[in-house]
N, C-alpha and C positions, 0 to 999 in steps of 0.2 A: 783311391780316395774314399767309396765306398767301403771299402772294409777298413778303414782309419775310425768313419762316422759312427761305425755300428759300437755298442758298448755292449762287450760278450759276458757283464755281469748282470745284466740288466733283465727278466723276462719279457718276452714279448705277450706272453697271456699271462691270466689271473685268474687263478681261480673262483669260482664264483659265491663259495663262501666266506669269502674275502669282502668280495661286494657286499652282500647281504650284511655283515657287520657294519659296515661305513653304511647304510643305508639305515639301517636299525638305528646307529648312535646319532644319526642328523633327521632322522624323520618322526624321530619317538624322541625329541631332544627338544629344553626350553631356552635352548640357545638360539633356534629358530622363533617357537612358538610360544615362551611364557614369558620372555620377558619383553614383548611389545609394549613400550610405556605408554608413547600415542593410543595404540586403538585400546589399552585400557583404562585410558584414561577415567572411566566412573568405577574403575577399582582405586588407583593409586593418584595421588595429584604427582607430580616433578617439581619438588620448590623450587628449583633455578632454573625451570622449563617454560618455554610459553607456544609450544605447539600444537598443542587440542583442535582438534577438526582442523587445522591447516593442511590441507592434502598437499602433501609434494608429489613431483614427481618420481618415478623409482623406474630403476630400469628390474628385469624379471631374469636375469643373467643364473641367479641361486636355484631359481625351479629351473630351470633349461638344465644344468650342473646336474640335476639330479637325477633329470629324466634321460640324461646321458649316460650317467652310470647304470640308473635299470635296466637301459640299453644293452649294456654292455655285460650285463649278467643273463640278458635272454641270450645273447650269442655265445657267453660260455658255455652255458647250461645248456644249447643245444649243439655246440661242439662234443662235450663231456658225456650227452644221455645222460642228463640229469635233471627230468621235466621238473622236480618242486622245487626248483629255480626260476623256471622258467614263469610258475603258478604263482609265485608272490613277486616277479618281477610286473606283472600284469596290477599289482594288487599299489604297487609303489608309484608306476605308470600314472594307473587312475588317481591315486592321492594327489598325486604333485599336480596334476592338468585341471582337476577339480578347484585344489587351493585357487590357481594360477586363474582362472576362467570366472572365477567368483571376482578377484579382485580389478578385473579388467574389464571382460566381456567377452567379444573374439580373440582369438589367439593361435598364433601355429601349434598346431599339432601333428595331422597326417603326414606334414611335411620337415617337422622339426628334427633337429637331428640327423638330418641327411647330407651332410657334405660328404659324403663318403660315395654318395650317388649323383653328387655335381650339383647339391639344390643348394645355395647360398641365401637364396629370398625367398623362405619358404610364404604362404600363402596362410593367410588368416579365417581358419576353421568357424562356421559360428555356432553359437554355443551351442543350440540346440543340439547341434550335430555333435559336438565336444561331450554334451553330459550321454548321449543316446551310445556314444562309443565306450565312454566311461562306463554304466551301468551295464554293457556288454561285456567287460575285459573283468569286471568283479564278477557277472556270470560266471564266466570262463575259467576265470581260476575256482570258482568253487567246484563245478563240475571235475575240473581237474586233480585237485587234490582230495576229493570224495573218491576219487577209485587210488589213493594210493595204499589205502589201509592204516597200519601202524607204523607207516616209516616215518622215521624222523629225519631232521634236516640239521646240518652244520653249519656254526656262525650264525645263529642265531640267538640273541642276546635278549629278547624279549619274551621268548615262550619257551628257551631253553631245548629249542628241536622240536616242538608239539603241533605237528600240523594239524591235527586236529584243533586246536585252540585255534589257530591261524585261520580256519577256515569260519568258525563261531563269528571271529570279528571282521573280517572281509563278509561277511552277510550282514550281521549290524551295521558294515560300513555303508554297504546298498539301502539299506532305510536313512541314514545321514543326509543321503543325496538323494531322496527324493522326498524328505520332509523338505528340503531346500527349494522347492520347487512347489510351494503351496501356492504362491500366489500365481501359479499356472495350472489347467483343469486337465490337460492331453499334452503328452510329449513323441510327437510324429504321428500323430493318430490313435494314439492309444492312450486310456486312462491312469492318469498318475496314482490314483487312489487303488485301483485295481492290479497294478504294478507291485505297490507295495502289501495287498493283503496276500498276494499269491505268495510272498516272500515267506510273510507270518503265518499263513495258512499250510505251508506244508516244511512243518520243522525236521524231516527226515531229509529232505535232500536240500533244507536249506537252515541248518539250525545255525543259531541265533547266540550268544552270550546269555550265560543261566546266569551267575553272580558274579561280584566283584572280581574274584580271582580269573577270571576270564580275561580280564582287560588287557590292553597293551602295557603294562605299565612300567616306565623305563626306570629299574630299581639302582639307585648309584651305593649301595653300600659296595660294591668291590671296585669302584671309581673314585680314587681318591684327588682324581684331577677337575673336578666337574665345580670347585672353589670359585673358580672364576666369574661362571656365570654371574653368580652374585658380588664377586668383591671388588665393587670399585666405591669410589668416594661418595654420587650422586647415589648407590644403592642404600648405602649405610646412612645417610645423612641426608639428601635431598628429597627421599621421596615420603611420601605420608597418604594415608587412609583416608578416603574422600569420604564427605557426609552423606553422602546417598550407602555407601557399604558398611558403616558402623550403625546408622540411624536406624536402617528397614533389620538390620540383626540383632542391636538391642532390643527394639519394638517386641522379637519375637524369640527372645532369651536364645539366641541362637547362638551357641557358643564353640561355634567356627568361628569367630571373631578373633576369638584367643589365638588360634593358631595363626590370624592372618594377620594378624596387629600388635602393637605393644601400648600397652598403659600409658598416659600421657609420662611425661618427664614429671611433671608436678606429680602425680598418682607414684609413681618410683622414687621419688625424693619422702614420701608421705607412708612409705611400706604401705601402701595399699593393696587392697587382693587381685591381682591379676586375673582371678577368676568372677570380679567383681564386672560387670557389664558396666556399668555407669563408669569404671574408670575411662575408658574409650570415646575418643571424639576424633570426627574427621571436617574437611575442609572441604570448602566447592571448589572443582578442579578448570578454574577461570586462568587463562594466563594476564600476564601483564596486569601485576594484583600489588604490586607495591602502594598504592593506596586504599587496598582493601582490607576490613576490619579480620578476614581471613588469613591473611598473610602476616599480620600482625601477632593473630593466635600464633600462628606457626613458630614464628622469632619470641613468644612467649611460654613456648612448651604447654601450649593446651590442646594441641595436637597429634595426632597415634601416629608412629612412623611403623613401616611395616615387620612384621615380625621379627626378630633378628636370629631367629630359627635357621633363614636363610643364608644369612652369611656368618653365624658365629659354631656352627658346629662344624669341625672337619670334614665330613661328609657330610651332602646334601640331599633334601627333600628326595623322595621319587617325585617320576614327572608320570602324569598319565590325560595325555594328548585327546586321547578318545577313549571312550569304558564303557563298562557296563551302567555308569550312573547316569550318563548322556542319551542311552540307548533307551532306558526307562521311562525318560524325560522326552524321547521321539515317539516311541508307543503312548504314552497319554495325550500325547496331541493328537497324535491318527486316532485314537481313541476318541478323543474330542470331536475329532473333525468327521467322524463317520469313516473311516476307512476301514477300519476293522472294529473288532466286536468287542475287543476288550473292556477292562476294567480301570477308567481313568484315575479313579482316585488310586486303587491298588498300584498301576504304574508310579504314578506319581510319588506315593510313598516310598515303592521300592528307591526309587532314585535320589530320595533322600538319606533314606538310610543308609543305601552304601557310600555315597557323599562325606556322611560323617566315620563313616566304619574308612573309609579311605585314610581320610584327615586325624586318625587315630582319636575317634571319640565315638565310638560304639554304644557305648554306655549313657550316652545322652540321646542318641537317634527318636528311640522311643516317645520318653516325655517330648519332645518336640513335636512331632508330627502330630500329637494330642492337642494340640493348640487351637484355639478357635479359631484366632488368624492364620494359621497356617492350612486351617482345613480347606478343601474347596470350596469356594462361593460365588454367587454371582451369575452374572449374565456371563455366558461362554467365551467372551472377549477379555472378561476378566480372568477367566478362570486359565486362560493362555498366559495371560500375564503372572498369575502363578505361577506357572507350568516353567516359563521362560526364566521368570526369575530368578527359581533354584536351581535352571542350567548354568545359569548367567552366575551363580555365586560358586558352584562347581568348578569354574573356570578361574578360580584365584589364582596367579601366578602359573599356571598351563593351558590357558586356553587361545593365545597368541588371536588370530584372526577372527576365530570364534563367537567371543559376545558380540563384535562389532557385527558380523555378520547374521548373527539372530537379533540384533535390534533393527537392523536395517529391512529387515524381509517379515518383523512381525510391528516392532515398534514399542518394545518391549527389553528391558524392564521398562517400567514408568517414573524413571527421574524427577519428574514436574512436580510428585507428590512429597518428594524431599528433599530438591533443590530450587531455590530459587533463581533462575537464571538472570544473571546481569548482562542482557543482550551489546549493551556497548564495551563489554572488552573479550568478547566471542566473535573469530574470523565466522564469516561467510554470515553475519546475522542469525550465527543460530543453527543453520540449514546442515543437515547432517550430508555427506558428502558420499555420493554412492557409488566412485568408481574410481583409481588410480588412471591416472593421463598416461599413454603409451610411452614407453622407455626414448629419450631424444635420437637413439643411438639410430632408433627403426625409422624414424622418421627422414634417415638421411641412407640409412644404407639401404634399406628394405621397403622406398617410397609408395612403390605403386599398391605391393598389398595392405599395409596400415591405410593408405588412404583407401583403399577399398573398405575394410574394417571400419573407418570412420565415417562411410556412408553410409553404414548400415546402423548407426547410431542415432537416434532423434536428438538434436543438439548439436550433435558433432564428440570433436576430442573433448568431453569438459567433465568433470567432477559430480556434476550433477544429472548428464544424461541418464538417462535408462537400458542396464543391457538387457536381454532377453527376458532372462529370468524376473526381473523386476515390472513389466511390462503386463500384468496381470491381471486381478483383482483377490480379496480376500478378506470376507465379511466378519473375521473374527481377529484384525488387525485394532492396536490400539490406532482408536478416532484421532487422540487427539498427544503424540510422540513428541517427547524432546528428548534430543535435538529434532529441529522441526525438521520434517520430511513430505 
């Protein structure tokens, strides 16, 4: 019966440049990460959607999936002697537990993925401990592929074999994660700010992302299957440009607009110049708006529906999840914040520029950054919100968890200044919701450690607890956030 079972077409290993592609196309991919409508929602409204700040529950089955396959690429690659497998399996590791720990709180880690060692109920890491592991395994692999020299790697579909590049952005990724952690001062005893200058103070054995071309960025011109992402009905037809992303980039001739938007219907019926900023207008992203004078625009085409960039050319957008514009926009804040010595506004600019050198508008980077309003100003709370804003607009259609996660931890961008919010048709009153409720599934099969993790909670299991990282203070957060926090 045993040899009936076995299927002798079948391998039983994989190679592990095998992996690494499947890991490459879902974790540099906006199938996961760009096209979240919810959390971006102060990018795009959903006309036939009404779930804005309603936190559901989600069980976390997709990052477990993933951090199973890294798994299984550190065991090939140390079957095979093949350590820079082993070096970005560490580097995938840390992504996905990082994602996972942000949106939760506690979570298995040390123990996850173990049925192969009899663990079924792994145990609920807390975070501290999760980011202190995480920030070790990004070590680890840099160290590691710092001594391989010029070898390159197979199946990889991001950097084309360049571990050298691989290593650039697995060090940017180590500033990611511990600008994430401002509104906390020491992580085990040691200083976060001091953490991150030693990173940027010795660019020899821990260099950094120099320019755009550094970045991750997942290119679909030989992907002619990637149509999907964008082509269904609510893409093309339901969604539209919120007044907070047309208004603050009019304001400041900012013409990423164009790429991220289309002309009203009335401005296209009118041949109007598409390159014309007034033709654009976006809508407050309130659900349950059928009596709202916005929703009304909408069914009257006075409103921008999103680029059709996206789903009308055969091949699609590049995606670039994390870059060197993100990393820019993390140095002028440590800059900001005192951590290191650099040059805020210099960052700051750099991260625009490439932003728009990204979004294929090179040519306009310049005149833009010359702008009054776009220069830096203000008291240093403002000047974060700067900082934050043109992360947060960087993140158009790839930034999946992202913005939600820098307004949550800064408070920022500032909505309030260009939406009016109509509190009575906004769940939770308003209150921005700062943590997904544990998967139901744990709650029944994996009782005793979730409830451990949910004692460690102020609050309990609820949407509004505080996890560690949240738990802080942070004198250059906006005062006064909406959604209120």
């Amino acid at each position: 019966m045993d040899e009936i079972s076995k299927n002798p077409n079948r391998s039983e290993v994989i190679n592990p440049n095998n992996l690494l592609t499947y890991l490459c196309l879902y974790t540099f991919s906006p199938d996961y990460f760009g096209l979240n409508r919810q959390l971006d929602s102060y990018f795009i409204d959903w006309r036939f959607g009404g779930s804005h700040l309603n936190w559901l529950r989600r069980n976390f089955n997709g990052e477990y999936r993933f951090l199973t396959v890294s798994n299984s690429m550190k065991s090939e690659a140390e079957r095979l002697n093949q350590p820079e497998y082993l070096s970005l399996a560490r580097f995938f590791d840390a992504h996905w537990i990082f994602t996972l720990t942000r949106l939760y709180g506690d979570v298995p880690y040390s123990e996850a993925n173990r049925i192969n060692q009899g663990i079924t109920q792994p145990k609920y890491d807390e975070q501290e401990e999760i980011i202190v592991k995480v920030l070790e395994e990004l070590a680890t692999a840099n160290d590691e592929l710092s001594k391989l020299g010029d070898k390159t790697i197979a199946g990889d579909i991001i950097f084309g074999g360049d571990l050298k590049k691989w290593r650039k952005m697995i060090n940017s990724y180590r500033l990611k994660v511990l600008i994430n952690l401002s509104q906390q001062q020491q992580l085990k005893g040691t200083s976060i700010a001091s953490r991150f200058a030693d990173i940027v103070n010795n660019p020899t054995e821990n260099p950094i992302m120099e320019h755009l071309e550094d970045s991750p960025i997942r290119d679909e011109s030989n992907n002619p299957n990637n149509y999907y992402l964008y082509l269904d009905n609510n893409f093309i037809s339901g969604y539209r440009i919120t007044q907070f992303t047309a208004e603050y980039m009019k304001d400041r001739n900012d013409y990423r607009l164009t790429k991220f938007a289309q002309p009203t219907i009335l401005a296209e019926n009118g041949n109007l110049d598409p390159n014309n900023l007034q033709n654009y207008a976006g809508t407050n992203p309130w659900p349950n708006k059928e009596n709202n004078v916005n929703y009304q625009y909408e069914d009257s085409k006075k409103i921008s529906r999103v680029n059709n960039r996206y789903h009308r050319e055969p091949i699609g957008p590049p995606t670039m999840i994390f870059g060197y514009p993100e990393q820019e926009f993390i140095l002028a804040e440590a800059a900001l914040r005192g951590w290191i010595n650099g040059d805020v506004a210099q960052h700051y600019k750099n991260g625009i520029l490439a932003s728009f050198k990204y979004f294929g508008l090179e040519n306009r980077g310049s005149a833009f950054i010359q702008q009054p309003k776009v220069q830096l100003a203000g008291s240093d709370s403002e000047k974060l919100g700067q900082i934050i804003t043109q992360k947060f607009l960087n993140f158009f259609m790839q930034g999946g968890y992202e913005p939600y996660f820098e307004l949550r931890r800064t408070g920022y961008p500032d909505f309030a200044a260009y939406v009016t919010p109509d509190i009575s048709t906004l769940y939770n009153n308003g209150q921005l919701p700062l943590r997904y409720l544990y998967p139901l599934g744990e709650l029944t099969d994996n009782k005793a450690n979730v409830t451990t993790a949910i004692s460690r909670l102020p609050g309990g299991d609820q949407i509004f607890s505080k996890m560690w990282l949240l738990r802080g203070s942070d004198n250059l957060r906006n005062p006064q956030p909406f959604p209120y926090q």
